[in-house]
C-alpha positions in Angstrom: 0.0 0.0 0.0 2.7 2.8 -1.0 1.6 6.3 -1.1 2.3 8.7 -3.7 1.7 11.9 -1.6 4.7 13.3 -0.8 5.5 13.4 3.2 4.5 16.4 4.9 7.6 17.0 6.9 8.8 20.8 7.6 12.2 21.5 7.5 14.2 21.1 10.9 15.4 25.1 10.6 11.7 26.1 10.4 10.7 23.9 13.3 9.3 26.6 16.0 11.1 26.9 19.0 8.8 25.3 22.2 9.2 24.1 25.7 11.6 22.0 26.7 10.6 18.6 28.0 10.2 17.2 31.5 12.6 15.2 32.5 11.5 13.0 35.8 14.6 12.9 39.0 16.9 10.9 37.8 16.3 10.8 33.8 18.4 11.9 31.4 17.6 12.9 27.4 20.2 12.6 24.6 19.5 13.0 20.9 20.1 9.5 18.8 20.7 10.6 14.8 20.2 7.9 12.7 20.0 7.7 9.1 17.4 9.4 8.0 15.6 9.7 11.9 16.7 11.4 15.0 15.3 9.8 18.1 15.3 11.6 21.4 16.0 8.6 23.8 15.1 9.0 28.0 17.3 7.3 30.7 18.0 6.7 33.8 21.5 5.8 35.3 21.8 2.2 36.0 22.2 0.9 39.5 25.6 -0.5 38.6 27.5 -2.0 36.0 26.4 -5.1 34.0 22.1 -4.8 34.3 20.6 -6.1 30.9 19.7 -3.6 29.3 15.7 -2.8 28.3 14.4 -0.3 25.8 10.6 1.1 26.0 8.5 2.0 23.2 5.2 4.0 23.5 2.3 4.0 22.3 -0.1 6.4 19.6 -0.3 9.9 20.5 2.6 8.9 23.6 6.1 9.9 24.6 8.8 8.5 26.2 7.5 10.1 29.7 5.0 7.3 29.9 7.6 5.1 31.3 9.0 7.5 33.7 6.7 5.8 36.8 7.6 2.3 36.0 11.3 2.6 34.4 12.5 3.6 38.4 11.0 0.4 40.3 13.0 -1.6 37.6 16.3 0.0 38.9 18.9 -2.8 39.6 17.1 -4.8 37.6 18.0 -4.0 34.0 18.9 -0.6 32.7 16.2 1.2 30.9 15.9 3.3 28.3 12.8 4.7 26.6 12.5 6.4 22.9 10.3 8.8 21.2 9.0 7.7 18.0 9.8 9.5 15.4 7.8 12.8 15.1 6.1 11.9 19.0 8.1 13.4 22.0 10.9 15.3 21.2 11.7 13.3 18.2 11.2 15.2 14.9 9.5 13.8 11.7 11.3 11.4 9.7 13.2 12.0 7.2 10.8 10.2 4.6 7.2 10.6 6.2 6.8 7.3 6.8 4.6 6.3 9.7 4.1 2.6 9.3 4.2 0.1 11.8 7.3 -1.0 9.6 9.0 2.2 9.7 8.6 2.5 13.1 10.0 -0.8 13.7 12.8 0.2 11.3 13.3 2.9 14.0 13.4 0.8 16.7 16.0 -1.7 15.2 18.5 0.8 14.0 18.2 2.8 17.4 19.6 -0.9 18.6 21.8 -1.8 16.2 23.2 1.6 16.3 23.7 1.5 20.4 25.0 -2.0 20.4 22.2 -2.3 23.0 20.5 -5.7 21.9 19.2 -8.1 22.9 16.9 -6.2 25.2 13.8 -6.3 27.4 11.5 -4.8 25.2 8.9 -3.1 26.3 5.7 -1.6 24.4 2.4 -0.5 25.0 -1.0 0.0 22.2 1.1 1.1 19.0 4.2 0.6 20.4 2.9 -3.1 20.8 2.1 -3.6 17.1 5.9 -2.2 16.7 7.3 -4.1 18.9 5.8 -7.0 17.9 7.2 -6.7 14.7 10.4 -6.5 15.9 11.1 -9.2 17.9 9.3 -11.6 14.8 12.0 -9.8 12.2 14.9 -9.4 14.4 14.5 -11.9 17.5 18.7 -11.2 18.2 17.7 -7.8 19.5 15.0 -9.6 22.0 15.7 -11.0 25.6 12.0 -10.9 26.9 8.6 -8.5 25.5 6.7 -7.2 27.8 3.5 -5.4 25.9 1.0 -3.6 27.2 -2.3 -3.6 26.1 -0.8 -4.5 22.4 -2.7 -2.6 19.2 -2.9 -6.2 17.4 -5.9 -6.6 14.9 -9.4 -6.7 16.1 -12.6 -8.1 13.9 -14.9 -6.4 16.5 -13.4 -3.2 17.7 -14.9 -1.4 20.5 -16.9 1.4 20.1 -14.8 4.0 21.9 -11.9 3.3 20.2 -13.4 4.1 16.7 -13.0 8.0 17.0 -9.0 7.0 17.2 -9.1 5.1 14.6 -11.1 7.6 12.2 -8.0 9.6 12.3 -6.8 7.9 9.7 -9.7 9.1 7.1 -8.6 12.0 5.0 -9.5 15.5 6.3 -10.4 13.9 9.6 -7.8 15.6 11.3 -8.3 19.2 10.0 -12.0 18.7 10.5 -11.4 18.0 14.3 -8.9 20.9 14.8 -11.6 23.1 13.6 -14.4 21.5 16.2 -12.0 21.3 18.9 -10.2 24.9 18.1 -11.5 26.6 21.4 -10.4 23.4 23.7 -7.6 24.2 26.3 -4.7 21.9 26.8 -6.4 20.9 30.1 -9.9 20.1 28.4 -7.9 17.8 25.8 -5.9 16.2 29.1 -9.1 15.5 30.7 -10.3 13.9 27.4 -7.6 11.8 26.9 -6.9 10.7 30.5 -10.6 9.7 30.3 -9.7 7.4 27.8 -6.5 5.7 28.8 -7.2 5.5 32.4 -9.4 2.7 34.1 -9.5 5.7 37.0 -8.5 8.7 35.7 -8.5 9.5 39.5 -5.2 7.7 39.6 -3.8 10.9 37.9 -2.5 13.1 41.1 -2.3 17.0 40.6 1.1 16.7 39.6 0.8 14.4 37.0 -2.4 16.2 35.6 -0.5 19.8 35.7 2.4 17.6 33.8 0.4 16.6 30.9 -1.5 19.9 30.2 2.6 21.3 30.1 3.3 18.8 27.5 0.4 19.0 25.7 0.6 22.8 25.1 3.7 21.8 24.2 2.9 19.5 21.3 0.2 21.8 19.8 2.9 24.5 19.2 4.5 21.6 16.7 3.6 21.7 13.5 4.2 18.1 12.6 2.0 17.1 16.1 -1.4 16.1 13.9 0.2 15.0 10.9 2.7 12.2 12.9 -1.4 11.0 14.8 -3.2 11.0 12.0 0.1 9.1 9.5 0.4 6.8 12.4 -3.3 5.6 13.0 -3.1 5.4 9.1 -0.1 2.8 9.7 -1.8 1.1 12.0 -4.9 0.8 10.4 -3.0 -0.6 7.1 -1.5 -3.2 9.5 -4.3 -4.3 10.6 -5.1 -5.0 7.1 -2.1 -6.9 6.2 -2.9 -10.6 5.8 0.0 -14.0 5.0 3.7 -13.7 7.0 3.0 -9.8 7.1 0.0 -9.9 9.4 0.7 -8.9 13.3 -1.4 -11.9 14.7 1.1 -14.4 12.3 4.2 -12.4 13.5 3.0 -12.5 17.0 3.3 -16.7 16.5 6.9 -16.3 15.4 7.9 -14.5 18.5 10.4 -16.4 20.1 10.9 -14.6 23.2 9.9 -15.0 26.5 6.6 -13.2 26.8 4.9 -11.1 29.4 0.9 -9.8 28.1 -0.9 -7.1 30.5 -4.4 -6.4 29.7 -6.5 -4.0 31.4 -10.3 -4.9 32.2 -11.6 -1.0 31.5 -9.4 -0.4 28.7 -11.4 1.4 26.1 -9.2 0.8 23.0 -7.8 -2.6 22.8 -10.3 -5.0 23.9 -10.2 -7.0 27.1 -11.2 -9.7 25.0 -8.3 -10.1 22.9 -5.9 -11.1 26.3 -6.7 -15.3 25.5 -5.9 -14.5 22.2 -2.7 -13.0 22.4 -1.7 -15.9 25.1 -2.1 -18.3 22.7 -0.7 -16.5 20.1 2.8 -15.4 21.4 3.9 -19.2 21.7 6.2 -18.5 25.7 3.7 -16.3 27.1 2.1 -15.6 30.3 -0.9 -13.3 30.9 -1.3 -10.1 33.6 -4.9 -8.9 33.6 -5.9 -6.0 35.4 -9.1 -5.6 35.9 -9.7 -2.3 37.2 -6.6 -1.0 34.7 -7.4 1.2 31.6 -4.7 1.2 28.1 -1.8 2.5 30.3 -1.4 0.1 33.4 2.2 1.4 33.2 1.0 4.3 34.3 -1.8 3.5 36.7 -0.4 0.3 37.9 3.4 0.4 37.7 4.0 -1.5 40.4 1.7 -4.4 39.9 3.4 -4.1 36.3 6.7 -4.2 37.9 6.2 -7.2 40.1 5.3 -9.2 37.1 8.4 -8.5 35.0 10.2 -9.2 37.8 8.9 -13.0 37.5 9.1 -13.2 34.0 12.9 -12.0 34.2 13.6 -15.0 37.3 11.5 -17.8 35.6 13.5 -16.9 32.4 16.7 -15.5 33.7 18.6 -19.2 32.6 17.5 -19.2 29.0 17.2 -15.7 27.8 21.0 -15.5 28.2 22.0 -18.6 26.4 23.5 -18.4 23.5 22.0 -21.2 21.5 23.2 -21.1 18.0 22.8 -18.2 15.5 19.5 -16.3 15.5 18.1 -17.3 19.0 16.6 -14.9 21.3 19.8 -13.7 23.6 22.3 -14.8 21.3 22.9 -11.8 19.5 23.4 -12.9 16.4 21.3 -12.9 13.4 20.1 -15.6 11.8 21.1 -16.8 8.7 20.2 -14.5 5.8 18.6 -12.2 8.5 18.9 -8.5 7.3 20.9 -6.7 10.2 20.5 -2.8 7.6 17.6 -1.2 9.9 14.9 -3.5 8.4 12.4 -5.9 9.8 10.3 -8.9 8.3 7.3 -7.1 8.1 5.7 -5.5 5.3 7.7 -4.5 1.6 10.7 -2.3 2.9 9.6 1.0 1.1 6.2 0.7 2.0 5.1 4.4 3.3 1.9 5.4 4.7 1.4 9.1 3.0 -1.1 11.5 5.4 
């Protein structure tokens, strides 16, 4: 499904200049540049030397600071990192305008292969999911363990509040909302989404509330902000689509990593339904389900969250290190005739999804 529309990216010297992003006690940011993608990657310095290290992907509409309450109660545990996507965050566009599930997976792998970081503890929630998903199917050498999130993998019955998301992806959608919505605050469009991702959004203290309405006046001063939602729901939508070895549910069966699936009970975008699905899809899974959790238990339940990685990482910790044989998870090595240029097994390399 290539697109002939040229990407709608602005030039980096025209960018507007806007507020700089939080950074949580104890984070750091630095600026990855890739070929044809800069990243803007979040830290935190590890507990000491040696921790395996783990890389955290978020999901449509997110940021890297949607890790920053669970990446600190995995301290001396592994060493985590957490990206923007390209053209979410503080990451601008990329270079090329494409928004695909495959080209963010293509971000995520040469973010990796770049650092020297793999095999990691890969962590993803909603689109970041689908991504990572992709990933660890195309490249399982950069995968110790996946630990998704409420995953955005196909649905046949998709739930009602998750269709004005997805109709995002419809031409003129987008300029049709910003001209409903032009005389919303930032804190009105918080309250809106938090309403959506959280199971409580009373789980959201003052701080974190006053936080988001920062960051979200932030992102409305970009001018790339609409165009990176409504290219990636677009990407996501077109994966959904994909049937044969490119279809998430079939790459979800290749998965050779040791796999932890949380699914929240009020989550109003990926269906609760889908959690004995995925189990049996992702062949060394195990299943968290949160019942009172919405599409960010990450956020609302970081602890619980925590706990159960924890688990996963002691049942596994004799295997995900062994280095089997060429193209085993943990043995960070390709497999023969495995592409180790940036690319993934997912969908035909120049594959775009034009806005």
């Amino acid at each position: 499904m290539p697109s002939t529309e040229p990407p709608s990216v602005p030039p980096a010297n025209v960018l507007p200049k806007v507020a700089a992003v939080r950074v949580a006690d104890g984070e750091r940011l630095r600026s990855a540049h890739l070929p044809g993608i800069t990243l803007t990657v979040r830290s935190r310095t590890p507990a000491r030397e040696g921790l395996p290290p783990a890389l955290c992907v978020h999901g449509l509409g997110g940021s890297s600071q949607n890790w920053s309450a669970l990446m600190p109660l995995l301290d001396g545990v592994v060493h985590s990192e957490a990206l923007d996507l390209p053209g979410f965050g503080d990451s601008p566009p990329p270079d090329d305008g494409d928004y695909s599930i495959t080209g963010h997976a293509r971000a995520v792998v040469r973010y990796l292969d770049a650092a020297g970081r793999g095999p990691v503890h890969l962590f993803a929630n909603s689109l970041g999911g689908a991504v990572a998903t992709r990933v660890a199917a195309g490249r399982p050498d950069l995968v110790r363990t996946l630990t998704l999130i409420s995953p955005a993998l196909p649905e046949i019955r998709v739930q009602r509040s998750a269709v004005p998301t997805g109709l995002l992806a419809l031409p003129g959608v987008v300029p049709l909302f910003n001209r409903l919505t032009r005389q919303w605050t930032a804190e009105q469009r918080v309250r809106g989404v938090t309403a959506l991702c959280y199971g409580d959004p009373a789980r959201v203290t003052p701080e974190g509330f006053r936080n988001a309405v920062e960051e979200m006046e932030r992102r409305l001063r970009l001018p790339y902000f609409w165009d990176a939602m409504a290219r990636s729901t677009r990407g996501l939508v077109n994966a959904y689509t994909l049937g044969g070895r490119y279809g998430l549910w079939r790459q979800a069966e290749r998965v050779l990593a040791p796999t932890l699936l949380v699914y929240g009970g009020r989550d109003q975008l990926v269906g609760y339904r889908m959690a004995q699905r995925a189990a049996r899809a992702f062949r060394d899974s195990r299943l968290l389900t949160l019942p009172d959790a919405g599409h960010v238990a990450m956020m609302e339940y970081p602890e619980t969250v925590a706990t159960a990685f924890r688990e996963l990482l002691a049942d596994t910790r004799g295997t995900v290190n062994a280095a089997d044989g060429p193209g085993t998870a943990g043995s960070g090595k390709p497999a023969v005739g495995e592409r180790t240029d940036g690319a993934v097994d997912g969908e035909p390399a120049n594959q775009t999804t034009g806005g």
